[in-house]
N, C-alpha and C positions, 0 to 999 in steps of 0.2 A: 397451358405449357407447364412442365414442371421439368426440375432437375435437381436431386439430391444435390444438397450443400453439406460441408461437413461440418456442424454445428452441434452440439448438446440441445436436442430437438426442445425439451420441456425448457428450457433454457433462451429460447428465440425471442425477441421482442418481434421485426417484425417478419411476415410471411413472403414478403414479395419482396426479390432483389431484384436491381437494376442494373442492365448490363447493354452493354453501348457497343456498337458495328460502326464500324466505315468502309466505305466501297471502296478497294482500289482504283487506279487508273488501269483500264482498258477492259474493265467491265462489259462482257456485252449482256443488253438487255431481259431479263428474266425475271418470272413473277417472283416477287417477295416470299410466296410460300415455302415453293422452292428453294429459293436461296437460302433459306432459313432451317429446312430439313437438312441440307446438305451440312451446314453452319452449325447446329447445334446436336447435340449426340442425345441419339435417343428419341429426340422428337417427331413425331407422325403430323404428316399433312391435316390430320383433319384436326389435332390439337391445334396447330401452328393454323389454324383458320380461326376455329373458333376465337381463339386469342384474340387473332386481330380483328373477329365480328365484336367482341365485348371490350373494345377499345385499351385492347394491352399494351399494344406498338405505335409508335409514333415514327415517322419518316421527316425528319430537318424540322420537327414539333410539330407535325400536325396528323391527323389520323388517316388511316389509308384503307386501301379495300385489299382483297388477298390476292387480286389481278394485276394489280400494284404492279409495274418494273423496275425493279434499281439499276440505279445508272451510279455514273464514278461520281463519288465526291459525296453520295448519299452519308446520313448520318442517320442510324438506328437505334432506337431506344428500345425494349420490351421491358416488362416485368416477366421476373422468372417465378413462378410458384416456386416454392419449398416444401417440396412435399414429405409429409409426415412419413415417418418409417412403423407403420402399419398395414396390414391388408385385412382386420379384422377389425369390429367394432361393437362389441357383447354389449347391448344394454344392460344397463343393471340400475337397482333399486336403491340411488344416491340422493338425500336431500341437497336440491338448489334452492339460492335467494334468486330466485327471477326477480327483478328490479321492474322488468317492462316486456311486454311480449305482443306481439301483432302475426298477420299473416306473412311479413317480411323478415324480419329480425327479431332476435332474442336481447337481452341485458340482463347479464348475472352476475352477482356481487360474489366474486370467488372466494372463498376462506383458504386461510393457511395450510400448508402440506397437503396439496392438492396439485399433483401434474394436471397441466389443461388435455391434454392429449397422448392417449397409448402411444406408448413408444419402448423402444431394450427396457428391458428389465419394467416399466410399469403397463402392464396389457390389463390391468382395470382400476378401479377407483378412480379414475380421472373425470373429469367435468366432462370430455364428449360423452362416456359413459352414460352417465347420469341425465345429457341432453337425447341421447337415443332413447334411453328410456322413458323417459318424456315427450317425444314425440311419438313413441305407438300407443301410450297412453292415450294420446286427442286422436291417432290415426290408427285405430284397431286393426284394420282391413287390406294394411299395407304388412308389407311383410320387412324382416330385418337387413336383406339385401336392397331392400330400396329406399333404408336410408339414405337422406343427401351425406356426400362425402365433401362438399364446397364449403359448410358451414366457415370453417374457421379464418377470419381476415385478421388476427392479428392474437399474440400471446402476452400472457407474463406470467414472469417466474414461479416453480412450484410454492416458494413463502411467499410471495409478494401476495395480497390481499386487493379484494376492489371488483373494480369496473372492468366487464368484458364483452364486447358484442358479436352475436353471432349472427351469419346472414342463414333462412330458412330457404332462398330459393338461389339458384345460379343465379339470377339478375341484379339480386341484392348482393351476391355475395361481390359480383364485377362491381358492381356502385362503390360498394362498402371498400374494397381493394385498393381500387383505384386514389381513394381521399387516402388510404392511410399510405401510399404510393407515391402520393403529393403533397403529404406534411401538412392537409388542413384538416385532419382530424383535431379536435381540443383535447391535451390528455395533463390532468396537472397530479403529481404525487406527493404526497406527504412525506417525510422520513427526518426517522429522529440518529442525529449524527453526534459525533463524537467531536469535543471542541468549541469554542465559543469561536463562532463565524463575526467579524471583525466588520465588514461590510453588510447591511443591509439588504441587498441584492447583487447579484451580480450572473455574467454568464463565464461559462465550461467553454473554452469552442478547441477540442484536442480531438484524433482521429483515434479510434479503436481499433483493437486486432489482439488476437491470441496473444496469452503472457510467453514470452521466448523460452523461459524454463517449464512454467506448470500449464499446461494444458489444456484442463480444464477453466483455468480464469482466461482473464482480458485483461488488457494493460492500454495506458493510455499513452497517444504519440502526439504530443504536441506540435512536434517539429516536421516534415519533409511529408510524403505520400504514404507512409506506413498506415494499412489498416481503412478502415472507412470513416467517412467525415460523420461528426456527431456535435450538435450544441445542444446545453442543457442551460435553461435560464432558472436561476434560484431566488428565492426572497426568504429570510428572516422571519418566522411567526411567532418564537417564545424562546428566549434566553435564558439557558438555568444554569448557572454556571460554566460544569462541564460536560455539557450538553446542549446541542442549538434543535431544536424543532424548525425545521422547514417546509416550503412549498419549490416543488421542481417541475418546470415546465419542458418538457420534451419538442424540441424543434426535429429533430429526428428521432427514431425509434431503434437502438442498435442493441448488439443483447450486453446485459448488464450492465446499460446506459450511466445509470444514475449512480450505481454502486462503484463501476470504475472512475466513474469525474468528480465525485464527494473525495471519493481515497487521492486522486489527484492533487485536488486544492486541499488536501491535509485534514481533511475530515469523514473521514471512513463510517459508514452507516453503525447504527448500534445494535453491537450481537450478529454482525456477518462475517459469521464464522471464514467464508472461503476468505477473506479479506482482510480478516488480522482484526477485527472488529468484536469477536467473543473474548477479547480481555479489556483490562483495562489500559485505556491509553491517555487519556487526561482524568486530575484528580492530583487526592494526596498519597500518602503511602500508609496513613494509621490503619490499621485491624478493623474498626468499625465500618470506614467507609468503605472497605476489599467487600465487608458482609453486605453493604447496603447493597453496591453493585452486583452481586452475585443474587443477591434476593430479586432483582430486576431482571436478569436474563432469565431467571425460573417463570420468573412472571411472561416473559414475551422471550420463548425460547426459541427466536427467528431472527431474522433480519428486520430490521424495524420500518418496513415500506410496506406503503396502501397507496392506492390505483383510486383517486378520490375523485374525479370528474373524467368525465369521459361527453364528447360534445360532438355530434355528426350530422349530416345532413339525411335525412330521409331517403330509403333509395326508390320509392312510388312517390310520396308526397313531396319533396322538394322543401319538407318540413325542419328547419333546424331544432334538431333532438339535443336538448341536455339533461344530465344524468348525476349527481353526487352522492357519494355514498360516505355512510359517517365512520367514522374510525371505529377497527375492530376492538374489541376487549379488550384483548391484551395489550397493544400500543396504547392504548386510553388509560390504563394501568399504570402502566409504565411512568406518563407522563406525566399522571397525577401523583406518584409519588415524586417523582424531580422534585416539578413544584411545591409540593410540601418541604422538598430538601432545602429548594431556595429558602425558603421562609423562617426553617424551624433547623437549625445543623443537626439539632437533636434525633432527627428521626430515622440518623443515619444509624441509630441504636435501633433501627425496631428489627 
């Protein structure tokens, strides 16, 4: 099933929305497919089967067949793909960290300034790029039209760094969908924010949705139905004055999750730009330390977040998979200067 969404495509956490039906009263009986071609625009019967053969839709939570009849008072759940706004996919000759690779799934450790996927204005350099090319690599004898177009169950941001899984066949890719569709995928993030965070742990639980002026961001709604539900669980890893090194656990996956609920609870990521996070916001005001911090955004000229665990179940084996991947350069830079800052004020001269 798919249905353009209007999102900032490279910009997506996850792939699959959820979108929920109720039957009226006086319903007369009709297969589920049907009602659902009629119901959702754009969609074709034999999408709107497959779907529900690779267990997209649920009927009052439980799975159904495409012969299925709704009746009143039914309650529908599908996943909606997101489909990328592409129709072309050039391989090209892009070095990946493949992490882990099988005849199901891929794990690739993505690097910085890197879209995951063609999309306006980026139609190459992107990580599928680099995966199609890699796969006529192992598959000579296939051709560039028969690359899988399913691969992708879930994104993160063109800076964000880390863990990314691809599924290699439809069946892995419905497995793989479906977990990140019901929140038990494992995904824990690093990011080094702005502020000494006061508690130890704690969790985010505020709804996301477009910022009402700019556009392009999100903004967080604490309060009423505004936007979609998101919790972020955090915990405290190194305290450097003004600066907190964290771990963010994603209980949902919404886009720019992490970077709208830090700026929330008053600690906005370090160097996100879109965020108010490329200056400085906690600190002193001497000359020295403007230089130290300016010497650190050169050093890590991103947002300072990595995609550091990633944990899923197997979509043949039934295998729980986990995955950690260690901090990039330049975040590892970054933080090893802090902590020399803790230690020595002096080195805010260097």
């Amino acid at each position: 099933m798919s249905e353009e969404l209007d999102l900032p495509q490279e910009e997506q956490e996850d792939v699959y929305e959820k979108r929920t039906f109720h039957i009226d009263k006086g319903q007369e009986p009709l297969r589920i497919d049907k009602w659902l071609q009629v119901h959702i625009e754009g969609a074709t019967r034999n999408k709107i089967q497959r779907g529900i053969d690779d267990g997209f839709l649920t009927v009052n939570g439980k799975v159904v067949k495409s012969n299925y009849k709704v009746k009143p008072g039914d309650e529908i759940v599908l996943m909606v793909f997101v489909n990328p706004d592409y129709t072309e996919l050039k391989p090209e000759n892009i070095p990946l960290d493949i992490v882990y690779e099988d005849a199901d799934v891929m794990v690739i450790n993505k690097v910085p300034n890197m879209v995951v996927h063609p999309g306006v204005g980026n139609y190459s350099g992107t990580l599928l790029n680099g995966v199609a090319y890699h796969l006529l690599q192992q598959n000579p004898n296939i051709t560039e039209d028969e690359l899988p177009r399913y691969g992708l169950v879930h994104r993160i941001d063109k800076n964000t760094t880390g863990l990314i899984v691809l599924a290699k066949t439809s069946e892995a890719a419905a497995h793989l969908s479906k977990q990140f569709f019901n929140h038990t995928v494992e995904r824990k993030y690093v990011a080094l924010v702005w502020g000494n965070i006061e508690a130890d742990s704690g969790t985010v639980n505020a709804h996301i949705a477009r910022h009402k002026q700019f556009r392009k961001m999100f903004a967080a709604y604490p309060e009423g139905d505004t936007g979609k539900h998101a919790i972020t669980h955090y915990s405290v890893l190194q305290r450097m004055n003004y600066v907190t090194l964290v771990e963010c656990v994603l209980e949902t996956g919404r886009t720019h999750q992490i970077r709208v609920h830090m700026k929330h609870i008053g600690h906005t990521l370090f160097n996100d730009w879109e965020y108010g996070g490329d200056r400085i916001l906690k600190g002193t005001i001497y000359a020295k330390y403007k230089q130290f911090v300016d010497n650190c955004f050169e050093l890590c000229p991103r947002c300072a977040l990595h995609a550091k665990v990633l944990g899923f179940v197997h979509p043949r084996t039934n295998e729980q998979m986990y995955f950690e991947a260690a901090l990039p350069n330049d975040m590892q830079q970054v933080i090893d200067k802090w902590s020399r800052y803790v230690g020595n004020v002096k080195d805010v001269e260097e």
